[in-house]
N, C-alpha and C positions, 0 to 999 in steps of 0.2 A: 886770453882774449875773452870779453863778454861777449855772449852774443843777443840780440834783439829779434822779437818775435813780431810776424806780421799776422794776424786772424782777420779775414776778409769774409766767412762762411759766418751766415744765420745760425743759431742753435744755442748750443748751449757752451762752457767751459767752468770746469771743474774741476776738484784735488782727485787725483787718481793714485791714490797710495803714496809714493813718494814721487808724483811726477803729477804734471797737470794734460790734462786729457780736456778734447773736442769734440764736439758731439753736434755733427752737422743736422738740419731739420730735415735732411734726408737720410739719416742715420750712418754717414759715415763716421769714423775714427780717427781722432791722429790725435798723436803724444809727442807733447814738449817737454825734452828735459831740463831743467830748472836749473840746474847744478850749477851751471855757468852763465845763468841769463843777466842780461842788467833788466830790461825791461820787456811789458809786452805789449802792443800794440793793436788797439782792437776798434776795426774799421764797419765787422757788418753789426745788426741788431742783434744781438750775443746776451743771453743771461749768465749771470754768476751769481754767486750766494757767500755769505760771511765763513765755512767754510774756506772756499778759493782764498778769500783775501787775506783771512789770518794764516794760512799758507806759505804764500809767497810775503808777507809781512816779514815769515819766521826764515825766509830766507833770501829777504835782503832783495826781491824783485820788485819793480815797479810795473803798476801799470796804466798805460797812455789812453783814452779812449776819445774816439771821432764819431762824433753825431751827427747831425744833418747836414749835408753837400759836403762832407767828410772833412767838413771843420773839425779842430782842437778843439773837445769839449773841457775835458781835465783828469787828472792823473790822481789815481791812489798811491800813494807814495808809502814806503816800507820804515818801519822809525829810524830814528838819521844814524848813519856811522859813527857823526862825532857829534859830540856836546859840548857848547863852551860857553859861557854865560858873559866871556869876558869878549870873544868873539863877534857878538852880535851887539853889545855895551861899543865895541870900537868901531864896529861898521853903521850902529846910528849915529855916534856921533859923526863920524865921515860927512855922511848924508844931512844932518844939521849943520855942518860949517861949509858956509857956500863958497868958501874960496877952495875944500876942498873937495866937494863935491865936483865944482865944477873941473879940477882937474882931470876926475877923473872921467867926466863926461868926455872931452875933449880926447882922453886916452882914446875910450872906444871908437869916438867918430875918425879919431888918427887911424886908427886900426882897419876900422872898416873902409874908407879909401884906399888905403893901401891894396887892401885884397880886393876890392873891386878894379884899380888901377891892374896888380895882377894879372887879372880874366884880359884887363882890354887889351895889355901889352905882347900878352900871349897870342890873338889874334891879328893885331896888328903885324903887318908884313907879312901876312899867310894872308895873301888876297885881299887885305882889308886895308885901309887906311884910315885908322884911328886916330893921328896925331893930335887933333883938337879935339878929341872927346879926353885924350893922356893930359893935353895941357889944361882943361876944364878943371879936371880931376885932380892936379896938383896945385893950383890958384885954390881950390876951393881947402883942400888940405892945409895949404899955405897960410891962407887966413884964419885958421883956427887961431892962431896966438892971439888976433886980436877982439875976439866974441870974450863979451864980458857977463852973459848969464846965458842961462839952460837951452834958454830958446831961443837964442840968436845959436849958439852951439847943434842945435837940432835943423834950423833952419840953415847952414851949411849940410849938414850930412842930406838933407834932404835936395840940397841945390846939386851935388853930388852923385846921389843917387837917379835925376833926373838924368843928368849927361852920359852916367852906365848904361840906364836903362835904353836910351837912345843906341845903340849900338846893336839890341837886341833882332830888330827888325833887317839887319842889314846879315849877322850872325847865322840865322836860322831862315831854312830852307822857304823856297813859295808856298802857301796855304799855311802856312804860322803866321799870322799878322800881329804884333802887340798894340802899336798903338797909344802905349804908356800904360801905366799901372791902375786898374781898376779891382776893385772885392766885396766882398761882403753884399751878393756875392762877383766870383768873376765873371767876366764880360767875351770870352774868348779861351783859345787851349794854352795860350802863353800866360795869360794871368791867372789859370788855373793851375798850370803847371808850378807857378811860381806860391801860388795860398798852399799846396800842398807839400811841397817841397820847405818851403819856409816853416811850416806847422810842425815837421820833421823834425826841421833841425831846435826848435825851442823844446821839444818833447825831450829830446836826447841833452840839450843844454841843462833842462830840471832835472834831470837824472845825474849829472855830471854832481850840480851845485848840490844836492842830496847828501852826495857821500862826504863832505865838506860840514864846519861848523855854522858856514853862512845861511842868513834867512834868505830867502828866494824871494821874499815880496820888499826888502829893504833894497833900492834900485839908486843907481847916479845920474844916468841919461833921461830914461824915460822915468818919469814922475812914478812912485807905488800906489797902487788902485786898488779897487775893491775885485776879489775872482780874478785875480791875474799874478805870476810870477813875475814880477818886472826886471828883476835882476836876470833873471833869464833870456829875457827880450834884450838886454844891454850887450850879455855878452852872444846872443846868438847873431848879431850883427855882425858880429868878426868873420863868422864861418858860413851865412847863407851864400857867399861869392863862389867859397871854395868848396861848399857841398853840395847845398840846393840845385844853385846854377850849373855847375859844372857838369851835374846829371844832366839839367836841361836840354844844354849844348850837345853833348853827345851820342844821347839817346833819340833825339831829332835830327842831328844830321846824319845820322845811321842807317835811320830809317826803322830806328826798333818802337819808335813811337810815333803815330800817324794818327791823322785827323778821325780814322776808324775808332782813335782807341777814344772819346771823348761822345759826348751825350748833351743835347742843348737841350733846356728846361726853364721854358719860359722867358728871363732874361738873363738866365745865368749857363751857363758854358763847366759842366765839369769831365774829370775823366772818370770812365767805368770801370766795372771792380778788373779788366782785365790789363788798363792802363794804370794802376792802381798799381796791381801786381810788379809791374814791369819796373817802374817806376822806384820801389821800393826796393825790391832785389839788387837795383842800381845802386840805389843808396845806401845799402847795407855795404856792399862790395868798395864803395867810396869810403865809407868809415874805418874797412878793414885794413885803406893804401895806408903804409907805411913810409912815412918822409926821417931823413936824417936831422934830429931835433938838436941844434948849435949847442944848448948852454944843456941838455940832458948828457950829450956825448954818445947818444945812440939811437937807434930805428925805434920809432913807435907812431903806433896809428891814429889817426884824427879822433876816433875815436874817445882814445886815451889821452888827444889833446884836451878837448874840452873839460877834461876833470884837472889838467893840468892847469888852465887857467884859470879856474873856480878857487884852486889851492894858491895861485901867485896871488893873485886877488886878494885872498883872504892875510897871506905872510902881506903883503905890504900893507892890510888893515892894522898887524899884531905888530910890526916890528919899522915900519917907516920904510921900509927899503921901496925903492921905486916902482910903479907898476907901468909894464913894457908890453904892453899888446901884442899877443901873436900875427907877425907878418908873414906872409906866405911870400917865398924865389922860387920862383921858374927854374 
């Protein structure tokens, strides 16, 4: 198991021999050891130096780093595991042939319904009555076959994601209000909860596609852009239902996250470094669940999913075989 680091403390971070060390601006101490990390995640104003990064370069870590309202700023990334020239020659052309590109558009937004559908089926009859938010979600699924470019296919996933989100308000306890999806920045503690949780999962998604021969900026769904990973945005869609949200949901009706733990600034709504905290712990602990994987034939963590779909991705760029989006059962 890799494990992932969270640095939420000002100061500084640096190579400490053969381990990296923190160096709080109140001079506390704490050591990470590196042995096993995939990545590190670094949320407060934190210095490092070329030192630290040739480091963790030399040992295969990444690291994540969140800048203002603890948005995803962007990641130094460690040189890639694998090289292939032929690799990334078969995933542009993908992305040049629009009929197969758009296939595989259609795979992800298959995919991400489905696991959104998941979340609502799960709630549904536990107090809720979801049925027409399930049949929204299957009409809009259903239609995919017949979208014949990118953004009629986007434009499903988003008609989609509107009927999920609509469930949100009714899900999570009084004083969570959503409202619908507002950012940049968020507007309330549910669409804060959800810009940081979502920024999570594409962090840990770049990390996935790293150790892989795929480019990260060569995307099917979302269009490739200048400062952005888009293939990571493609496939982090599959798993924001089943990691972001699901922290969400549980950590709110728990009551391990309260309206205490959030900080209103101006007209944006974020959480503080102690909701931050809480938050993350969560999500670590969700990457560690272990589900029974069909076609592996044994227990492995979401974690280790995400790199396993970066690799089916990539075999069905090399060799034609089908690509089959990971759907999450109950």
């Amino acid at each position: 198991m890799n494990d992932n680091y969270h640095v939420f403390s000002d100061g500084r971070i640096e190579r400490q021999d053969d381990t990296v060390r923190v160096v709080t601006d109140d001079g506390e101490k704490k050591y990470l050891p590196v042995e096993n990390a995939e990545a590190i995640f670094l949320h407060g104003q934190i210095e490092y130096n070329t030192r630290f990064v040739s480091f963790l370069n030399q040992e295969g870590v990444a690291v994540h780093v969140f800048g203002w309202h603890d948005h995803y700023a962007g990641s130094i990334m460690p040189k890639r595991g694998q090289t292939s020239g032929q690799t990334i020659v078969d995933q542009v052309r993908a992305y040049d042939d629009p009929s197969h590109r758009l296939e595989l558009a259609k795979a992800f937004v298959d995919g991400s319904i489905h696991n959104m559908r998941s979340n609502v089926t799960y709630y549904d009859g536990r107090g809720y009555d979801f049925e027409h938010v399930l049949e929204e979600l299957e009409d809009a699924r259903a239609s995919l076959n017949g979208m014949g470019t990118i953004d009629e296919t986007m434009g499903v996933e988003a008609r989609a994601r509107k009927a999920y989100y609509s469930t949100f308000d009714e899900i999570l306890p009084e004083g969570f209000v959503f409202g619908g999806r507002q950012y940049n920045p968020p507007n309330n503690e549910v669409n804060s909860l959800i810009s940081f949780g979502n920024s999570l999962v594409y962090a840990n998604v770049v990390s996935a596609i790293r150790a892989t021969a795929l480019d990260p900026t060569v995307s099917y769904l979302h269009e490739p852009g200048e400062r952005r990973y888009s293939l990571a945005l493609d496939i982090a869609d599959l798993f924001k239902p089943l990691l972001a949200d699901r922290v969400i949901f549980r950590l709110v009706n728990r009551g391990q996250l309260t309206t205490d733990d959030f900080e209103a600034d101006m007209n944006s709504c974020l959480l503080n470094e102690g909701g931050r905290k809480t938050y993350s712990k969560a999500y670590e602990e969700t990457l560690d669940e272990t589900i029974d994987h069909p076609d592996l034939g044994k227990k492995v963590s979401y974690q280790y999913l995400l790199r396993v779909e970066a690799y089916k991705l990539k075999k069905h760029l090399l060799t034609g075989e089908e690509y089959v989006p990971f759907r999450r059962w109950w």
